[in-house]
N, C-alpha and C positions, 0 to 999 in steps of 0.2 A: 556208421557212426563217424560225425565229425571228427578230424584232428584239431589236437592242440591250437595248431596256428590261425586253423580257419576260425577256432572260437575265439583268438584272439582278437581276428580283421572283424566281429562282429558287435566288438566294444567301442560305443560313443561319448566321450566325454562330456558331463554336464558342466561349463563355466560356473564357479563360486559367482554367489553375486556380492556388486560393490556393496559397502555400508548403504550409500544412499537407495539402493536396488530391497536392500532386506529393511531397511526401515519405514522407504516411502508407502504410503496408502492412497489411493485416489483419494479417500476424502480429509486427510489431511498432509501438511509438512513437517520435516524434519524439524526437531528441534535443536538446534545449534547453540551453544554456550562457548565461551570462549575464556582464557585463560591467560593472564599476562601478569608479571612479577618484574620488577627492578628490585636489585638487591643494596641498593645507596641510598643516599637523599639527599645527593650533589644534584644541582639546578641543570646540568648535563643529564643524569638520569631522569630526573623529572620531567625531562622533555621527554625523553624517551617514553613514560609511561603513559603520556599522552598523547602520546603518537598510536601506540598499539590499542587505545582504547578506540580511536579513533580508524585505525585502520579494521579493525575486527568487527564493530559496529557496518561499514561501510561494505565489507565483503559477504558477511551474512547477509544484508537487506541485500545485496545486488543478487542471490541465487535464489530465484523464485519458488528452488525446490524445499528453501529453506526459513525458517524462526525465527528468531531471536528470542535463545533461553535465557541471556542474562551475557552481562561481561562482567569477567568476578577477576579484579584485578587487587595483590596484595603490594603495597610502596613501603621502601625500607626495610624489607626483612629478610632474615637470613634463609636460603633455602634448603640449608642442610637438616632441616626438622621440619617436617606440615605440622607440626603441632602448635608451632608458635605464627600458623599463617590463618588467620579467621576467616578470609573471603576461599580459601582453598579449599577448607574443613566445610564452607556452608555450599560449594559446588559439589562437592562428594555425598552431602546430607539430598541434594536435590537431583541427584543421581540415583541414591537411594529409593527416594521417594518416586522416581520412574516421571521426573518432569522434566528429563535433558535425555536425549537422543544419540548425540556427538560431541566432543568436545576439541576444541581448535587451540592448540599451542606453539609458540614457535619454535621452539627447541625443547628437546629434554633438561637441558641445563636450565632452563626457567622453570622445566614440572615440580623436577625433584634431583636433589644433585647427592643426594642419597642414593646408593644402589635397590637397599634393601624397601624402601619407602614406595621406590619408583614401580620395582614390580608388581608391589605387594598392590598398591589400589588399581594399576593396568591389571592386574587378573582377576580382581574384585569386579570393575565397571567391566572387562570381557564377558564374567561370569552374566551378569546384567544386561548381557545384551549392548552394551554401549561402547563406543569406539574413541580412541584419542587419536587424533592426526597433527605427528609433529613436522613441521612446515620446515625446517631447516634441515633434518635428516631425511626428509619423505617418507615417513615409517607412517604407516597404519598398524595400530596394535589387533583391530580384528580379521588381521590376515595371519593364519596361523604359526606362518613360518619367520614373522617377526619379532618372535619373545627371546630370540637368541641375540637379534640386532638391538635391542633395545636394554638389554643386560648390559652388553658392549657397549652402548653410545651410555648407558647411565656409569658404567666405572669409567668412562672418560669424563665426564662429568663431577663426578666424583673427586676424579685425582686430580682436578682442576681446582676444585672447592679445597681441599687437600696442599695442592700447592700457594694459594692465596693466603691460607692460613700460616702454613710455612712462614711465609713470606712476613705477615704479621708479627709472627712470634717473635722471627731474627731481629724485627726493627722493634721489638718491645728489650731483647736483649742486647740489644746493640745500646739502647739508652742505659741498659742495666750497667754494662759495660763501661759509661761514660759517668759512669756516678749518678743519673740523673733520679730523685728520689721522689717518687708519690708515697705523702704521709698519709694513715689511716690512725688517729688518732684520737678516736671518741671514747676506748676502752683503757686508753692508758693514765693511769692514776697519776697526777704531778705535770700533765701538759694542756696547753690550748692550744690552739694555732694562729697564729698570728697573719696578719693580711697579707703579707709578704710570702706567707707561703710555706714558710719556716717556725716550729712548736717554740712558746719559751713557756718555763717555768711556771708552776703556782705553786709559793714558798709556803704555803700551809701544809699542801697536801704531796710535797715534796720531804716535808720533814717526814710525815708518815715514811715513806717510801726508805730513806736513809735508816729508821728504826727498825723495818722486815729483815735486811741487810747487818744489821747488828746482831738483833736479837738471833737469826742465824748464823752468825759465825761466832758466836758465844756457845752455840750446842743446840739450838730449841731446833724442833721436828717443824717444820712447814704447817704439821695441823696444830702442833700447838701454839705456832705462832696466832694463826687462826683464831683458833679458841681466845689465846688473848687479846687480841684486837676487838672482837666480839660481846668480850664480858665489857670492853672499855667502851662499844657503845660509838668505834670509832669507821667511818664512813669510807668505802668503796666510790670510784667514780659514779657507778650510776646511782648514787648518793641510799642504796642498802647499806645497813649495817649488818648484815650476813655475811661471815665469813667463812670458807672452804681450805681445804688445802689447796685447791687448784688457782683458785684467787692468788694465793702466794706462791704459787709453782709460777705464775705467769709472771709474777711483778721480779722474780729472784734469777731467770732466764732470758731476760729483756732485755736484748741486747739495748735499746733505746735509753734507757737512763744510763750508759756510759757514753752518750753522745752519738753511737753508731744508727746504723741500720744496715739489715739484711735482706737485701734482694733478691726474690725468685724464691721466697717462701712457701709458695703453689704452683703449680702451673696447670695448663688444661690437656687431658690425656688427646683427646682429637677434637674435630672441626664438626664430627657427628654429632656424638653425645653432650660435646661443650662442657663436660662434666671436669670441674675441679678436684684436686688430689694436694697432698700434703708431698714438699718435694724432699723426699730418702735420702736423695744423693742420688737418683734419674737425672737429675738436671744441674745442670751448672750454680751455683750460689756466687752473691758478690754480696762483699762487704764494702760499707762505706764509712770510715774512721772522720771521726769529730765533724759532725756535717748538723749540728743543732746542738745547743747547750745542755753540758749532761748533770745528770742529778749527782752520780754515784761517781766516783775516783774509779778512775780505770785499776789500780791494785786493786781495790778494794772487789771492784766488778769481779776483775780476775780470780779472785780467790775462791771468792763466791760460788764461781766455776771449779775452780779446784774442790771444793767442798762438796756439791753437786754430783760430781765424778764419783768420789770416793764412797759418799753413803750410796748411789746407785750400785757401787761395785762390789757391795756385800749381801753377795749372793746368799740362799739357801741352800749350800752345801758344803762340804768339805772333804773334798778330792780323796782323803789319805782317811780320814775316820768314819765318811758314807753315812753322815748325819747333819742336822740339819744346823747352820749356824742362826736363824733367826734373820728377819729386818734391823733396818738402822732404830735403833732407841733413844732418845736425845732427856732420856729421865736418868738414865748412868750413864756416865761418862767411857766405865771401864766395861759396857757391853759390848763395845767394840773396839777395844783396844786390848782386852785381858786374855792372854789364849795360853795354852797349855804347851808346857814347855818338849811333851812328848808327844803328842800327834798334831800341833798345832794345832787343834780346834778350839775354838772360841768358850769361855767361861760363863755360864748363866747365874744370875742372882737366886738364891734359892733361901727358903727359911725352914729351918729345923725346930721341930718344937719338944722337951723330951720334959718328963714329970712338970709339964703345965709352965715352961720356960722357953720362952721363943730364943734363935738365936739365927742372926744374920750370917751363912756363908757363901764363898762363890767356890762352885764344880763346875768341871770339866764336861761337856754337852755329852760328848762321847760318851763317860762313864755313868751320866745319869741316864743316857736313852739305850746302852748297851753292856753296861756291865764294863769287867775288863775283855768283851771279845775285843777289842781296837786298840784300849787304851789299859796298858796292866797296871802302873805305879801313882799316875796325877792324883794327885793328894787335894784336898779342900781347905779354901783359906778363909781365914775369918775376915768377916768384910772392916772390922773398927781395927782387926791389927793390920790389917793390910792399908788402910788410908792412912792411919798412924805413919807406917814405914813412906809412902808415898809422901807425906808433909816432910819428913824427914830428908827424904830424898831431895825437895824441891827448895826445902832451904839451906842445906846444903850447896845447890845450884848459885841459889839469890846470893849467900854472904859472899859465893864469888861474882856475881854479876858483874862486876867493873869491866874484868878481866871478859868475862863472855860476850858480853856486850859488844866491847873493843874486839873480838873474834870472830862476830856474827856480822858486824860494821863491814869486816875485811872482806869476808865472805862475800855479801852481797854488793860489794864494791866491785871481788870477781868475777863472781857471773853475769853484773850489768856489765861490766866491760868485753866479756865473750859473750854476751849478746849484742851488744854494739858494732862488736866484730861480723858476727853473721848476719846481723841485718844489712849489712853494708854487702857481702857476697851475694843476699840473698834477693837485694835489689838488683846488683848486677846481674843475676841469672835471669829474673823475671823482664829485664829490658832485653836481652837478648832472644829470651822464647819470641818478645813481639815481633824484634827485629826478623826472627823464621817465619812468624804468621806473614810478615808483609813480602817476603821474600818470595814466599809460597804463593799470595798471593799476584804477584809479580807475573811467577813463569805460569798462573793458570792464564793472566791475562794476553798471555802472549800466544798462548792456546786459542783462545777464544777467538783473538783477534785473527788467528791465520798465519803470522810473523811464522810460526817455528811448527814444524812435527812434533805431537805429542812423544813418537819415540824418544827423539832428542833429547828430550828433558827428562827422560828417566832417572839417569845415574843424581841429576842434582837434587829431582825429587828423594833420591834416597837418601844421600847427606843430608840433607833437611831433617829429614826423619829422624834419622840414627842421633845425632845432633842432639835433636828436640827430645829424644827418649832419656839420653843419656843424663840432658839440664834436669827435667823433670825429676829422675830420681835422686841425685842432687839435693834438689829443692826440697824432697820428703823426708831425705835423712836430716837437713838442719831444720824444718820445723819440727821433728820429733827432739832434735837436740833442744829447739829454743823452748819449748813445750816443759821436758824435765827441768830445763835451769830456770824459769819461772817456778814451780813450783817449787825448786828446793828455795829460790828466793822468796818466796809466801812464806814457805815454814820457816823461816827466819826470822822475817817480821813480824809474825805470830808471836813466836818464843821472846823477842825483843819487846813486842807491846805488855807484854804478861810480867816481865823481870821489871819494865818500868812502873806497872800498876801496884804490884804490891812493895816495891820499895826491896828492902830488905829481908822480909820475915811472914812468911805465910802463917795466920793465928790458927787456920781450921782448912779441914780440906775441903776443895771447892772444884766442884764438877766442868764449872767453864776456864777452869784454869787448866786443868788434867784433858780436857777435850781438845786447847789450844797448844800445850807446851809437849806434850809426849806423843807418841806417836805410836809405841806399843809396849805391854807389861809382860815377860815372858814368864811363866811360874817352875821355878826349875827345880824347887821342891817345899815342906811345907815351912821350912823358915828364911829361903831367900828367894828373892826374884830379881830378874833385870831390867833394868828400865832405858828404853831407848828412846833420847827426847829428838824433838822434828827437827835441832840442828843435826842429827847423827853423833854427838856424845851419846856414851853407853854407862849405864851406873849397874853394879850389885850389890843390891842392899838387903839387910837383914830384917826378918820377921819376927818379933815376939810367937812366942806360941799363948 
């Protein structure tokens, strides 16, 4: 019995054969196809595309072993997708169809600059019997031990495509950066664009706009604004008269009618899918102040925003009583302002009906949806003695109006002047951060260049840093300052517009008065309550029973 080794000295290797070895037949040639892409449509690449049809043409007819299946060449397009490549998509359809043999490309980064794209059809056309030979890496994909080189040359590809894109993005934000604005302005109610480049004004349908703006900071809900414009019959830019709440959700958070715009609204997650996203706070935001005439007063904007804030922030819950406080309601004034003086949860309208007599009261959520497990003592108040005490309350305010006026005057005389103050710090801080970017800048460039050892530049890389950390938080605590003293400055102006409307003497109680001038009703039992109006005066005032 033979040994091991001699049966090993008795093995003869068969040579694979070449593509052209397994394809050719005495009685026909190979069929060769070829495959060329430029990704521009600069007069530089154009040439280039005509070069390689012209070279690929030339090199098939000179191999007599060889066809000419077609030169399937795509100009201008991106090759991070075959999907958007039609001459590519119709060499894989005649692939399919078993009338192409080989396929000649010059690089991977011309096939597919997609990793996952590039395997996916090389093991397709392998399966098929059919081979790609890329000419700049030397890869033959129907040599087995090539699928590993061709992964590798497709994510350098890839991370080229990847970088390009990069590269794009910085110089889309570098413009962001520089203020520079592309308008999109065919949805926005109250603008055209003008040749210049710049939207102005259409005073008809700018008054609309100024009305949404009213009618909401008077109380009305976004869908009832809606609904009224609707019943009026009164016309959206793409000239419907169907109204939505979201119609008025968009015209009421626009930053554009206070003159601005926001930049970096979307951006695109990668260079693969190209697929656009709505930007979180992923990405950097720029704003750009008064850059186009505005419709709305920037207070007026602002408020709007503060308003915005506040009914989004009336959650369905209530921490301490584990019941539900309801949506914002813009039909009562005091749904969202009346809470209970013992577990602080919010007061619902409710109607009592008893021997065939209705009668209007407001309870306590808590006690209607739990009894006293939460809430043992909140009492119920009648809603006519209660707006009663509330007129009372608010003209008691008005007969001193002079006096409050002249208080509310100073007030907001204050916090413009502490904001005056921190916007002046708060510019100096943001010319300083730049003065770091360029600094930073500076020692990379000194890097790059060779001048200096990136050790060297450690320690000052770190003061930069430390610096830069330190301005930043800075800068968060005074916009959070400047943030509250605007809003206490709104509710001022609020309370001030309200004291000058009705003069002296409130006749009846009225919902956009009570929505604009108070700020909360605390019920502390069933014959008084507190009232604390949005300057921060506090009143307790008595209730008829």
């Amino acid at each position: 019995m033979p040994k091991n080794n001699d049966m090993a000295s008795n093995v003869t290797m068969i040579p694979a054969l070449s593509p052209a070895e397994l394809k050719q037949s005495k009685y026909r040639q190979i069929r060769v196809a070829a495959y060329c892409r430029v990704s521009t449509d600069s007069e530089e690449q154009a040439n280039s595309y005509q070069v390689q049809i012209e070279y690929y043409t030339n090199l098939i007819n000179s191999n007599p072993e060889w066809t000419l299946a077609g030169i399937f060449a795509d100009e201008g397009i991106s090759g991070t997708q075959t999907k958007n490549r039609k001459q590519f998509n119709k060499m894989i359809r005649k692939c399919q169809q078993k009338k192409i043999d080989l396929v000649l490309c010059k690089s991977i980064s011309r096939f597919a600059r997609n990793t996952v794209d590039c395997l996916e059809y090389i093991r397709e056309l392998r399966l098929l019997g059919i081979g790609v030979i890329f000419e700049k890496e030397n890869i033959n994909t129907l040599m087995m031990n090539s699928e590993f080189i061709i992964s590798l040359y497709g994510s350098f590809a890839q991370a080229e495509s990847e970088s390009i894109s990069k590269n794009v993005s910085w110089g889309i934000e570098k413009s962001f950066r520089e203020g520079k604005v592309k308008y999109v302005m065919d949805k926005t109610l109250g603008y055209r664009m003008g040749e210049d480049g710049v939207p102005y004004i259409v005073e008809e349908e700018a008054e609309i706009v100024r009305r949404i703006y009213v009618m909401f900071l008077d109380g009305m809900s976004m869908q009832g604004i809606a609904d009224q414009l609707q019943s009026e019959g009164i016309k959206r830019r793409s000239g419907s008269s169907t109204w939505n709440r979201a119609n008025v959700n968009f015209i009421l958070k626009n930053e554009k009618y206070a003159g601005d715009a926001i930049l970096q609204k979307s951006y695109t997650i990668d260079c693969i899918t190209h697929k656009r996203v709505k930007n979180n706070g992923e990405k950097n935001k720029y704003i750009v102040h008064d850059c186009h005439p505005a419709i709305i007063d920037r207070d007026t904007y602002n408020r709007v925003q503060q308003e915005l804030a506040k009914r989004g922030a009336i959650k369905k819950r209530s921490a301490k009583a584990r019941t539900e406080l309801g949506q914002y309601s813009s039909k009562y004034a005091l749904t969202d302002i009346l809470i209970c003086g013992e577990c602080g949860t919010a007061y619902r309208r409710v109607t009592w009906t008893s021997h065939g007599h209705k009668r209007i009261v407001w309870r306590c959520i808590s006690r209607l949806d739990h009894g006293s497990k939460y809430c043992k003592h909140s009492p119920s108040i009648s809603e006519e003695k209660l707006q009663e005490a509330i007129v009372k309350a608010l003209n008691t305010v008005y007969s001193r109006n002079g006096d409050m006026l002249a208080r509310m005057e100073q007030n907001i005389l204050a916090v413009i002047g502490d904001n005056g103050d921190m916007q002046k710090e708060t510019a100096k801080i943001k010319k300083r951060l730049e003065e770091i970017e360029d600094e930073r800048d500076a020692l990379v460039r000194q890097i790059t260049s060779g001048a200096v050892d990136e050790d060297a530049l450690d320690k000052s890389f770190e003061s930069l840093n430390d610096e830069e950390t330190y301005l930043k938080s800075q800068l968060d605590d005074m916009q959070t300052k400047a943030k509250l003293s605007d809003e206490k400055k709104y509710a001022l102006m609020a309370v001030g517009e309200e004291l000058r409307r009705h003069d002296c003497h409130l006749a009846e109680y009225d919902d956009v008065t009570v929505h604009k001038v108070i700020e909360v009703i605390r019920v502390l039992s069933k014959t008084e309550v507190q009232i604390i109006f949005k300057d921060g005066h506090e009143m307790n005032v008595t209730v008829e029973k």
